[in-house]
N, C-alpha and C positions, 0 to 999 in steps of 0.2 A: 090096575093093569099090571099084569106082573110080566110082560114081556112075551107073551103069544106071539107065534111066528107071523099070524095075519094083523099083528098092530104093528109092525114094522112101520108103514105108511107113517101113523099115526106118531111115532117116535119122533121121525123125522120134521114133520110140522112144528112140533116143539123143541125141538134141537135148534133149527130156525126160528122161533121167537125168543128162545131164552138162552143165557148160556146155560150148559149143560156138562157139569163134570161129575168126573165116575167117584165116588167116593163123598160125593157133598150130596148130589141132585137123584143119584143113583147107584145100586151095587149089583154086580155080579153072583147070582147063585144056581149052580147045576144048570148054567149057560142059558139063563132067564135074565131077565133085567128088573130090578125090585126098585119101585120109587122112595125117594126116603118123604118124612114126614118134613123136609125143608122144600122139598121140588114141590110138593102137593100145595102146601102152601101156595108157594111163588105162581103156581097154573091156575088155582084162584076157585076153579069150580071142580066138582066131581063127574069122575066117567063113569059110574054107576057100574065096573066092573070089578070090583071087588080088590082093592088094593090094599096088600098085606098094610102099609100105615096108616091108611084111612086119616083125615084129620077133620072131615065132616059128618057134621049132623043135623039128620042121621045118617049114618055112614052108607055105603052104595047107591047113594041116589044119584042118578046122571043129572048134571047142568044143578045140583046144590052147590051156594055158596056159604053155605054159615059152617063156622068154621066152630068144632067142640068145644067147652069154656074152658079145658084142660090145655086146650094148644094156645103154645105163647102166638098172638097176630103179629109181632114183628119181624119181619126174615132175618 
């Protein structure tokens, strides 16, 4: 999810389960929201929409939770 004006909703649900700061959990680019590969983690499964850090695999699959052998599992 790279921050679509129609995920908006969906931001918010997770702003409400997690904390959420701009620089650890996400970054600002050309006034997009880009998740880092620490948030992706911490949310545990995939939206299956194509996020630039992907940390599962295989990567865009919605509702995957394995996570690549490349990413450290501990937050």
């Amino acid at each position: 999810m790279q921050g679509e004006s129609g995920e908006f909703d969906s931001l918010l649900l997770h702003m409400e389960k997690f904390s959420f700061e701009e620089g650890v959990d996400y970054y600002l680019e050309k006034g997009k929201i880009i998740y880092t590969e620490h948030y992706l983690k911490k949310r545990g499964t995939c939206c299956g929409k194509g996020c630039r850090h992907c940390v599962f695999d295989p990567p865009y699959t919605k509702g995957n939770k394995i996570l690549k052998e490349n990413t450290d599992k501990n937050l």
